[in-house]
C-alpha positions in Angstrom: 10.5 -28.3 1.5 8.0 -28.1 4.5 5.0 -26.1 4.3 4.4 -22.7 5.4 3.8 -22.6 9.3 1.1 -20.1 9.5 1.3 -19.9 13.1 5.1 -19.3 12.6 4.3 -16.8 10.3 1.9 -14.8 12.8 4.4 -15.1 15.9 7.3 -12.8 13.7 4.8 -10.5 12.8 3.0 -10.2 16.3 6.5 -10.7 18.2 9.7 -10.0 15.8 12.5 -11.8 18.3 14.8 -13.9 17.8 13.3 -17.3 18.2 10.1 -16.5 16.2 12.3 -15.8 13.2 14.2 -18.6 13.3 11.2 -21.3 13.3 10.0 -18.8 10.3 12.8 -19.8 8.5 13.0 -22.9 8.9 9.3 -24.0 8.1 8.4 -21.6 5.3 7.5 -22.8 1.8 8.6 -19.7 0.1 7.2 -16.5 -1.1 3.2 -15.5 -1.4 1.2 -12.5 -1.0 2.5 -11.9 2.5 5.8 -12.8 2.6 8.6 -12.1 0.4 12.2 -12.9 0.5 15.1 -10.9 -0.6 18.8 -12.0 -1.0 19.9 -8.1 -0.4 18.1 -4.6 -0.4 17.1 -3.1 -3.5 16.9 0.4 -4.4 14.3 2.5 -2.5 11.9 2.6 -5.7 11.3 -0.9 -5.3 11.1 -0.8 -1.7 8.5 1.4 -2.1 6.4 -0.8 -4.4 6.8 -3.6 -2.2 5.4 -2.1 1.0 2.6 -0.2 -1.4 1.7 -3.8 -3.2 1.8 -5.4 0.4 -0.1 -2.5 2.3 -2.8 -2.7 -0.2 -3.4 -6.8 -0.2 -3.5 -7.2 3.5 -0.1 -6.3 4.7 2.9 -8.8 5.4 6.4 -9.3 5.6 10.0 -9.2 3.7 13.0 -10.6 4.6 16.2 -9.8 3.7 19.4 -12.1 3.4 17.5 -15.2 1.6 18.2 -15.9 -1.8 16.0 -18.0 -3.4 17.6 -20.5 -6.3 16.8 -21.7 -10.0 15.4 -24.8 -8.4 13.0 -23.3 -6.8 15.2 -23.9 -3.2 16.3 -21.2 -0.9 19.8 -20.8 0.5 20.1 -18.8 3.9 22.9 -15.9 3.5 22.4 -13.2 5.2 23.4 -10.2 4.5 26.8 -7.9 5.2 25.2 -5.1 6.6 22.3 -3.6 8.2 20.6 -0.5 6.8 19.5 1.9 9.1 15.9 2.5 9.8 16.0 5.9 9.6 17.9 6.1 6.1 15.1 3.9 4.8 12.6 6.6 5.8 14.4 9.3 4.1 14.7 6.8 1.0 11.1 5.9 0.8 9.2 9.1 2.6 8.8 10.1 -1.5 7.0 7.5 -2.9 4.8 6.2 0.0 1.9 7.7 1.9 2.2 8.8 5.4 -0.6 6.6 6.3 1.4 3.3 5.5 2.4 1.8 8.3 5.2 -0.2 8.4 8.3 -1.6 11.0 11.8 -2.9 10.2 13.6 -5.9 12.5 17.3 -6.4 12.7 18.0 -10.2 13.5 22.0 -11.3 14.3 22.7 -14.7 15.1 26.4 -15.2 16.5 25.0 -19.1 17.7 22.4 -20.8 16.9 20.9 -24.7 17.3 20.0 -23.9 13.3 23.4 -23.5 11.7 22.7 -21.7 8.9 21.6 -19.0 11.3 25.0 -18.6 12.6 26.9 -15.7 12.4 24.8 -14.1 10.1 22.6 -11.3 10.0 18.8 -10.9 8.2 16.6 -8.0 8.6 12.6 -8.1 8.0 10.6 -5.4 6.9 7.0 -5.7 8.2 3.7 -4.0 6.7 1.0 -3.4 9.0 -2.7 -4.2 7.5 -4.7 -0.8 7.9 -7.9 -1.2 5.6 -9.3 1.9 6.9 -6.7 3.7 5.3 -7.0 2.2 1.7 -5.7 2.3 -1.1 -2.1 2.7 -0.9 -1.4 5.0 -3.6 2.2 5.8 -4.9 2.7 9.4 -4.5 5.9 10.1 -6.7 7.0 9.3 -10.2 10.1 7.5 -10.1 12.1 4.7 -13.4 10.0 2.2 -11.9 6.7 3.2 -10.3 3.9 6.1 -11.0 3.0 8.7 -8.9 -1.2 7.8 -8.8 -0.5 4.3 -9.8 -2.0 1.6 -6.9 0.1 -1.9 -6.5 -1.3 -5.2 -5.3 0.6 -8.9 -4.3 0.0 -11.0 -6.9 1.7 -14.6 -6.1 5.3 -13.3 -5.8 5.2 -10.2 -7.5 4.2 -6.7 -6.9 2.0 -5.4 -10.0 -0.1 -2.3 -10.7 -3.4 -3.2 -9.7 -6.2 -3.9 -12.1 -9.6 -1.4 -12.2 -11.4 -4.8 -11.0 -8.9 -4.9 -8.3 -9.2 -1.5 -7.3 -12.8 -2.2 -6.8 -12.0 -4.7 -4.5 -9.7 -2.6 -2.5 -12.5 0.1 -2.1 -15.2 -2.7 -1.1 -12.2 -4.1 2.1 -12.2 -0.4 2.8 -16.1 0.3 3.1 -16.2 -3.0 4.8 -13.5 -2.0 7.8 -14.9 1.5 7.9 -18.2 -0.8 8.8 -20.1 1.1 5.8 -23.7 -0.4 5.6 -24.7 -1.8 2.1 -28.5 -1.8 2.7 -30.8 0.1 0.6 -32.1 1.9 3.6 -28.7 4.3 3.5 -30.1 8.0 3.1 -29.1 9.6 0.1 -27.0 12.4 1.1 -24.4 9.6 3.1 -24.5 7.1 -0.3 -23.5 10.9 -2.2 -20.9 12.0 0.8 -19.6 8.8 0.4 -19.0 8.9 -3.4 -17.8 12.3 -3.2 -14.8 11.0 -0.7 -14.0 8.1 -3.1 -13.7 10.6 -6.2 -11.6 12.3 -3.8 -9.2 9.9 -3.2 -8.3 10.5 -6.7 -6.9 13.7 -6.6 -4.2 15.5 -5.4 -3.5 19.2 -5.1 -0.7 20.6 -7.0 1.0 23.8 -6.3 1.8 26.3 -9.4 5.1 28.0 -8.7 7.9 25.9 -7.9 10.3 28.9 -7.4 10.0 29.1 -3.2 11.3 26.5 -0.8 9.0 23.8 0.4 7.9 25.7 3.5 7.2 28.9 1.9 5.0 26.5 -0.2 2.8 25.0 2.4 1.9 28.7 4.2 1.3 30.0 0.9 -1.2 27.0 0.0 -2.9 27.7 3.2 -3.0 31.4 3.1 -3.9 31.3 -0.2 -6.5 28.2 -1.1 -9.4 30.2 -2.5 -7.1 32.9 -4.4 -6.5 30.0 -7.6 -2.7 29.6 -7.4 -3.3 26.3 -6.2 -5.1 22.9 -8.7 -6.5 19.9 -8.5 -5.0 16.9 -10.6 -7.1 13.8 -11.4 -4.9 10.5 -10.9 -4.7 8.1 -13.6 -7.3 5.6 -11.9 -9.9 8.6 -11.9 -13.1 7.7 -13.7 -14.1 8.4 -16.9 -17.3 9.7 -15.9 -16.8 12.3 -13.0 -18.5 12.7 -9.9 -20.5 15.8 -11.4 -21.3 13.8 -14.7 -22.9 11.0 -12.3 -24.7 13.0 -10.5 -26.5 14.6 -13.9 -27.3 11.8 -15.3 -28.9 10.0 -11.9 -30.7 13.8 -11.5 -31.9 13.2 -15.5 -32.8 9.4 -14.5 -34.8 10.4 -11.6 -36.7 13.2 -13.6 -37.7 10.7 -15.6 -38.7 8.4 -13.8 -41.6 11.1 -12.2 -42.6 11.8 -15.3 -43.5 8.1 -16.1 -45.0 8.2 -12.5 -47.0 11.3 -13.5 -47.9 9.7 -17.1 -46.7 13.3 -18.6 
């Protein structure tokens, strides 16, 4: 099977038609970290973990109507019907944060010069890379994925990401927001910085399920000092929280004058 055509693979995603898809197709070398093939749709849970996994390990591709074989091959389908952008939204709009970007393709082929192409249809789901927005986190609990949980590619899965790997994600984040890493940083931006990473941790959760969705968000707003609203830590939150940190570095630092004062 011929190897991957990077350049292929930049064309679809810069300029989804017709043509570019079709050399995709036929020069890939199968699935990785940015692309993924599907024989049909799966249910909107998974979905959702894809473009969450994807989203957080530099964005990419899925296509849908190739089934990939025991042997390792890949056999072109296609697949009977389309499914409409905006059910997909509705489907996924649950689980996914409104920051994740991401753009679905319909491809038909009624002729082609490649005749597997013919008379078949494929559509491709692409995920925009946005580092500045990471992570990705899941924002429902569904059978299959967590609400706090964050998902990375890894090889041809999507998998819950690992606190090393979360790490990493931060770093690419810091690094596109053009953070500096020097030591000459004044305190008060290394602390507003921590305190927006510990916030990234939480969400708000309102306590009285018993009015409709709109009636909830004007009450939130009307009423965010008056304590009917909480904060919830996500599973990835530290041990040691943000407050914690700060005592012990204001214990360290005490310390440390003390030595300098030999007391």
């Amino acid at each position: 099977m011929d190897l991957l055509n990077k350049d292929a693979l930049y064309d679809v995603l810069k300029e989804p038609n017709l043509e570019n898809f079709r050399l995709l197709l036929q020069n890939h070398m199968g699935e990785e970290d940015q692309m993924d093939f599907k024989k049909e749709w799966e249910d909107y849970e998974k979905t959702s973990k894809h473009l969450l996994a994807m989203s957080n390990s530099g964005g990419g591709c899925i296509i849908f109507g190739v089934r990939q074989l025991e042997d390792g091959t890949f056999e072109i389908e296609g697949i009977e019907k389309l499914i409409d952008a905006a059910e997909l939204k509705k489907g996924i709009k649950k689980y996914i944060p409104d920051t994740l970007k991401y753009h679905l393709k319909d491809f038909k082929y009624e002729a082609s010069e490649y005749d597997k192409l013919k008379n078949k249809k494929f559509q491709i789901l692409i995920v925009e890379d946005e580092p500045k927005n990471l992570p990705y986190i899941c924002c429902k609990d569904g059978n299959q994925i967590k609400d706090g949980d964050i998902y990375i590619r890894s090889g041809t899965e999507s998998k819950k990401a690992t606190n090393y790997q979360v790490e990493k994600i931060i770093e690419r984040k810091l690094a596109a927001c053009k953070v500096p890493k020097g030591k000459n940083m004044p305190l008060k931006q290394h602390l507003e910085q921590l305190d927006i990473l510990y916030n990234e941790l939480t969400y708000t959760v309102y306590e009285d399920n018993s009015i409709s969705s709109l009636s909830k968000a004007l009450s939130m707003l009307a009423n965010r000092f008056s304590g009917t609203t909480s904060i919830k830590k996500k599973e990835n939150y530290p041990k040691e929280s943000y407050d914690d940190f700060i005592l012990k570095m204001l214990n360290k630092k005490k310390k440390r004058i003390e030595e300098e004062l030999d007391l």
